[in-house]
C-alpha positions as CSV (number, residue, x, y, z in Angstrom):
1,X,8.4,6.9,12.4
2,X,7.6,7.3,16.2
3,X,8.7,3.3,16.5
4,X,11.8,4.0,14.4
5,X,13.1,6.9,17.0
6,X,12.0,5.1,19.9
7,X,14.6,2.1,18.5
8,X,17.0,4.6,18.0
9,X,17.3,6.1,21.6
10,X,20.0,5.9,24.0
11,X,18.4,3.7,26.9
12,X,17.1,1.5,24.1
13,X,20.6,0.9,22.2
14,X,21.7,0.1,25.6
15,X,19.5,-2.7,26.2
16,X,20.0,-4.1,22.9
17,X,23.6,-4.0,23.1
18,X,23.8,-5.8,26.3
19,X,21.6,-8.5,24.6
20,X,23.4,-9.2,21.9
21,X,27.1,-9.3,23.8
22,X,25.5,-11.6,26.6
23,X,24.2,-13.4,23.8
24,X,27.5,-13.6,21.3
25,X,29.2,-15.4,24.6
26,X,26.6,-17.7,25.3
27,X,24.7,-18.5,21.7
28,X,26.7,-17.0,19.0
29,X,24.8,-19.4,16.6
30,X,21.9,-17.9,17.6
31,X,23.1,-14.5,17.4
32,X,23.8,-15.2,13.5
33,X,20.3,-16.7,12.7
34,X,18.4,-14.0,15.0
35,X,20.1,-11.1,13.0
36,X,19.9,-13.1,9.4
37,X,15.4,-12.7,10.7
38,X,16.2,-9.3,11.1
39,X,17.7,-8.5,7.4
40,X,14.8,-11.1,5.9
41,X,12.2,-8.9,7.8
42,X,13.8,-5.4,7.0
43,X,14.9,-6.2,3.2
44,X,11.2,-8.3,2.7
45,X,9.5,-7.1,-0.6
46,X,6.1,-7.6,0.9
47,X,7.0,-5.6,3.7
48,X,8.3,-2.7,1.2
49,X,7.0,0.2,0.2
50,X,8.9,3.0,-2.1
51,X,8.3,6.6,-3.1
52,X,10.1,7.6,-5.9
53,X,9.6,11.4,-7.4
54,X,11.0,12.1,-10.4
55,X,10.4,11.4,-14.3
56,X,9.9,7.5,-13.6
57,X,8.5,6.7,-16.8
58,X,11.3,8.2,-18.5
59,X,13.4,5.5,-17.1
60,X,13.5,2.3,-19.7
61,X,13.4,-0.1,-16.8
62,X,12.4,1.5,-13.3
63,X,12.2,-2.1,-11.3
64,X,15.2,-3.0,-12.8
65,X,18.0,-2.3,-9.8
66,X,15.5,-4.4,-7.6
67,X,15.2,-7.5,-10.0
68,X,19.3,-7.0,-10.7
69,X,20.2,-7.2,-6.3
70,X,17.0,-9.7,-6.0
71,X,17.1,-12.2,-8.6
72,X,14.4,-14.8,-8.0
73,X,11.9,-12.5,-5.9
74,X,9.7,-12.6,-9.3
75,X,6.6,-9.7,-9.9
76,X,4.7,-8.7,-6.6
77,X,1.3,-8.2,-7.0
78,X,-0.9,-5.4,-4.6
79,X,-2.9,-8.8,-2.7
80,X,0.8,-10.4,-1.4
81,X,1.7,-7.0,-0.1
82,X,2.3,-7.6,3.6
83,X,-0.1,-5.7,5.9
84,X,2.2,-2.4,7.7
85,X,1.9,-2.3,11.3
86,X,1.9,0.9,13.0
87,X,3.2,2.0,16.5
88,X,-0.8,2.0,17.7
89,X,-0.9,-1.9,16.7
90,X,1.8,-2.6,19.4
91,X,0.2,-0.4,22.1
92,X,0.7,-2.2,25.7
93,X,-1.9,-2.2,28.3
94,X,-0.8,1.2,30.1
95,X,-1.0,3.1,26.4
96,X,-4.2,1.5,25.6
97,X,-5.6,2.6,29.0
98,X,-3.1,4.8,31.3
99,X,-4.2,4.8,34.5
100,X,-1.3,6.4,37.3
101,X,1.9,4.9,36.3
102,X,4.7,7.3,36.2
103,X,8.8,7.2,35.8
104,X,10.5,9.3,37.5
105,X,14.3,9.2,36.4
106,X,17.1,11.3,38.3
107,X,20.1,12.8,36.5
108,X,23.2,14.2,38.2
109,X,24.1,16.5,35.5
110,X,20.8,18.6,35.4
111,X,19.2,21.3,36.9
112,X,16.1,21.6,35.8
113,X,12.7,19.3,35.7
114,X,11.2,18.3,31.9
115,X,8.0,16.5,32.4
116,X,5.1,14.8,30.1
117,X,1.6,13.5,30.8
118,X,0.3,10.9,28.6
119,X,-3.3,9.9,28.2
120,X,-5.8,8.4,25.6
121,X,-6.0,10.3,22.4
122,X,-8.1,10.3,19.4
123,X,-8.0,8.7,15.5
124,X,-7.3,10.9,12.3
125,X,-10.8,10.4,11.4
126,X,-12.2,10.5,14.9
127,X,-14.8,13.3,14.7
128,X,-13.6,15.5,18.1
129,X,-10.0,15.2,16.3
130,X,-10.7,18.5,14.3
131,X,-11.8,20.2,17.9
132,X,-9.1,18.7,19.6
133,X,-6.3,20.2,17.2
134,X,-7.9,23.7,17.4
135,X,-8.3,23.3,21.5
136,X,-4.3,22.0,21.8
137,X,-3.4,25.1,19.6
138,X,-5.4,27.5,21.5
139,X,-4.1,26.7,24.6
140,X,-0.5,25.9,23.8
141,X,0.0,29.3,21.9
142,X,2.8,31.9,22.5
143,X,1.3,34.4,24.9
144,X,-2.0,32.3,25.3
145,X,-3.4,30.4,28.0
146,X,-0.5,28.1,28.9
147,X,2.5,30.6,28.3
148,X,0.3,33.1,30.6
149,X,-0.4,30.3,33.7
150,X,3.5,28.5,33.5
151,X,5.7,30.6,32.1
152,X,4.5,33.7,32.6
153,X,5.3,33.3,36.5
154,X,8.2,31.7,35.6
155,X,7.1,28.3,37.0
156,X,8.9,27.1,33.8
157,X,10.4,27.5,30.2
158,X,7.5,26.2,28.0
159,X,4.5,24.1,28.3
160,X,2.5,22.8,25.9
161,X,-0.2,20.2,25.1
162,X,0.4,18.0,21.8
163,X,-1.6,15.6,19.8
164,X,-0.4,12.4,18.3
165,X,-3.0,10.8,16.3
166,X,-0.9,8.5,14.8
167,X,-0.6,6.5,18.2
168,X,-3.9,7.9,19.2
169,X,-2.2,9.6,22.4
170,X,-2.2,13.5,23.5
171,X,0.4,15.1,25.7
172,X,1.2,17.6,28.2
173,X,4.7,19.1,28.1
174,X,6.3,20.6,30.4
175,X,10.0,21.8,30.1
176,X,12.9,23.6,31.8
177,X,11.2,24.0,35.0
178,X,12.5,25.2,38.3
179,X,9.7,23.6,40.4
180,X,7.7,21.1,37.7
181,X,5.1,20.8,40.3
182,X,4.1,24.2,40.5
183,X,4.2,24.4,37.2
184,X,1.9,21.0,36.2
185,X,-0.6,22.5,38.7
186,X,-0.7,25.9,37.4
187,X,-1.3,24.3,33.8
188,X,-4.2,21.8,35.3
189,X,-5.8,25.2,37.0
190,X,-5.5,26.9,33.7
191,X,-7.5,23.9,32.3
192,X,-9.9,23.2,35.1
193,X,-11.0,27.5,34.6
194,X,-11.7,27.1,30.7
195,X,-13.4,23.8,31.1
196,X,-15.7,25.3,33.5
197,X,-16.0,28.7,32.1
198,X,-14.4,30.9,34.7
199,X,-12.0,31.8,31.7
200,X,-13.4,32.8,28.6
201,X,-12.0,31.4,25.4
202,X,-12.6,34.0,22.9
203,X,-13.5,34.3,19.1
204,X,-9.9,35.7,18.7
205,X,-8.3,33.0,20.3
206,X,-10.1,30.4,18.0
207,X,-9.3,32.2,14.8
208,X,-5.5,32.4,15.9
209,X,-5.1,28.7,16.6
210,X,-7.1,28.3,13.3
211,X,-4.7,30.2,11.1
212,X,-1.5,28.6,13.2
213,X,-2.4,25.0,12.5
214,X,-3.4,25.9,8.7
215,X,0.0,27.8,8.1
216,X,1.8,25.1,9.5
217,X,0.0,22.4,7.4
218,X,0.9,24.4,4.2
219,X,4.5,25.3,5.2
220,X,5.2,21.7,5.6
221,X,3.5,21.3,2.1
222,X,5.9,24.5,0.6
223,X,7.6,22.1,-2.1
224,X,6.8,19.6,-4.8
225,X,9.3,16.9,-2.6
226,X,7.6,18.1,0.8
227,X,4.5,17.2,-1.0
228,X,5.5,14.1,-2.4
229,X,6.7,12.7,0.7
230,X,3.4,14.0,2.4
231,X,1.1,12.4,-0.1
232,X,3.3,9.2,0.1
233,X,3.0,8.6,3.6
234,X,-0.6,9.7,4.0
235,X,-1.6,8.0,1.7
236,X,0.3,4.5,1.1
237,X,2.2,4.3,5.0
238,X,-1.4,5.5,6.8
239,X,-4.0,4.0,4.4
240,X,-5.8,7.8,3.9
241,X,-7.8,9.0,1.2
242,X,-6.2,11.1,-1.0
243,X,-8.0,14.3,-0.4
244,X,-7.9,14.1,3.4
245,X,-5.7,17.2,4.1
246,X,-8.8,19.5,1.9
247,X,-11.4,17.6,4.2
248,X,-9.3,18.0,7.7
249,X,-8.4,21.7,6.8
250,X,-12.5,22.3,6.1
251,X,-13.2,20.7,9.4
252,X,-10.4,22.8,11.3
253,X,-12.5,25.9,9.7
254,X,-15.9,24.5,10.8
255,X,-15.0,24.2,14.7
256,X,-16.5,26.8,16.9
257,X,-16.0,27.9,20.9
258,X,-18.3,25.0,22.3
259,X,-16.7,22.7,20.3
260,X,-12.9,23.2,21.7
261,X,-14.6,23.6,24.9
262,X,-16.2,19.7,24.9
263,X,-12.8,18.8,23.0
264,X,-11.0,20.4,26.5
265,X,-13.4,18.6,28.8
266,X,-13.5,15.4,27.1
267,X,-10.0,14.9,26.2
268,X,-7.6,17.3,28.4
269,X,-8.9,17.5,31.7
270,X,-8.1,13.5,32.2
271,X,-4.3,14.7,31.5
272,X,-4.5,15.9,34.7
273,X,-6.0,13.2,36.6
274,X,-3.8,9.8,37.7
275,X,-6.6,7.4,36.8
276,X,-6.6,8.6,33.3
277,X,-3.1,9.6,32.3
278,X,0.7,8.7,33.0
279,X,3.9,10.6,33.5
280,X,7.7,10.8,32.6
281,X,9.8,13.2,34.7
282,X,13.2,13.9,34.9
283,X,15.2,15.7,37.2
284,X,18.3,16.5,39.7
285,X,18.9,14.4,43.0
286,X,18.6,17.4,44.4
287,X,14.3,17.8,43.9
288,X,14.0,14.0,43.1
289,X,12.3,14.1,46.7
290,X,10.1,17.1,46.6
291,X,8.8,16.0,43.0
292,X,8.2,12.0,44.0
293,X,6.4,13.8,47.4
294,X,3.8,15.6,45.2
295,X,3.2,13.2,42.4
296,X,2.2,10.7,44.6
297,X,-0.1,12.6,46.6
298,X,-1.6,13.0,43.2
299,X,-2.4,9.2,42.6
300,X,0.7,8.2,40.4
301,X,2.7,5.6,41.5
302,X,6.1,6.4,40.4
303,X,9.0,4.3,39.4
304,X,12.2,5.7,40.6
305,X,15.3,5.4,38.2
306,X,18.9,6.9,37.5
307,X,21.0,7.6,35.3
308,X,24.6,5.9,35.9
């Protein structure tokens, strides 16, 4: 999914565009036989996998479209199936291990400064995950820690941190920001007080972030189809066992105060800090300056683009 709308972004089509008109005036041979890999790999049967809801064994022959449009495939069996790869399988070097890179991309047409931090995350089944999802939702709640330290001085619109276990990253985001700066540092104070106790994380808090990530796990789950398609890629896409939202929701209940607190220490401090994370900012010509200034007084070594 994440792989699929990273293809599908502007800057992306671009590139791939330019590639294949350079290469339909120099090699349009080539062009033919690399986009005839590309249907054989998309339109593979060992690479397939189908979720179908609905009355199935009603149907008289339910493989019987797929041996009609691909004669001579023959019966699959579960031990040719074609191992999936996942978006954490293609993980460079700098997602594996961030460490101070940064882009820092200029674009004539905006005024404000949208900004995300990247650094090493955790597994599904990690056993801080559970922490980790209750610290992210404590902090990034309306009227909660981060809305009080960014936007509540109006340093910027939102700010949040998000977890991606999928590609085993977390986030910082920062967005519609008049001075992103400011704002990044106000978020990193905010973070550097709880993890050392100067602000208090109460029993309140952890209850709220609790019921938020619960209620948003079930209203995703709020029809037969939504739970279909949840179950489907959970379970064949991911490779987890079939009861894992019961077991992750039981360990979301189980975390306490000193748990979120290690998970904030551990895992979100090191957002903060350029040997241990990397950033994307964009922003107007006019602050491109100011923001590559303070960034790299902060260890990241930024790479400066534009937008034509």
């Amino acid at each position: 999914m994440a792989g699929t709308a990273y293809l599908s972004t502007a800057p992306m089509q671009a590139q791939l565009y330019a590639k294949y008109r350079g290469q339909l005036k120099t090699n349009p041979k080539g062009l033919i036989e690399d986009l005839k890999q590309q249907r054989r790999l998309v339109t593979g049967q060992s690479a397939m996998r189908f979720s179908v809801r609905g009355s199935v064994n009603s149907l008289l022959h339910p493989v019987g479209a797929w041996v009609e449009h691909f004669p001579g495939r023959g019966p699959l069996k579960p031990k040719d199936l074609a191992k999936l790869t996942h978006v954490a399988d293609k993980m460079t070097p700098c997602g594996k291990k961030p460490s101070g890179q940064g882009i820092l991309y200029t674009i004539p047409s905006t005024q404000s400064t949208f900004m995300c931090a990247q650094a090493r995350g955790v597994e599904y089944d990690h056993a801080d995950c559970a922490a980790l999802q209750v610290a992210a939702a404590c902090l990034s709640a309306t009227n909660s820690f981060l809305w009080n330290a960014c936007r509540g001085p109006g340093l910027c619109y939102g700010a949040s941190i998000d977890i991606d276990v999928h590609m085993v990253q977390m986030g910082l985001l920062i967005w519609n920001s008049p001075d992103v700066f400011a704002a990044w540092n106000a978020a990193r104070q905010c973070i550097e007080s709880l993890a050392s106790c100067k602000t208090t994380i109460k029993e309140t808090d952890l209850v709220a972030a609790k019921s938020n990530l619960i209620f948003g796990h079930a209203d995703a789950l709020s029809t037969a189809a939504a739970a279909a398609h949840a179950a489907f890629i959970s379970q064949v896409i991911r490779g987890r066992p079939a009861n894992y939202d019961r077991v992750a929701m039981q360990k979301l209940q189980s975390v306490t105060i000193s748990d979120v607190l290690s998970a904030i220490r551990k895992y979100i401090v090191p957002l903060f800090a350029a040997n241990t994370s990397i950033v994307g900012i964009s922003t107007s010509p006019a602050k491109e300056a100011d923001v590559y200034r303070n960034f790299t007084k902060q260890g990241y070594r930024l790479e400066r683009r534009k937008s034509s």
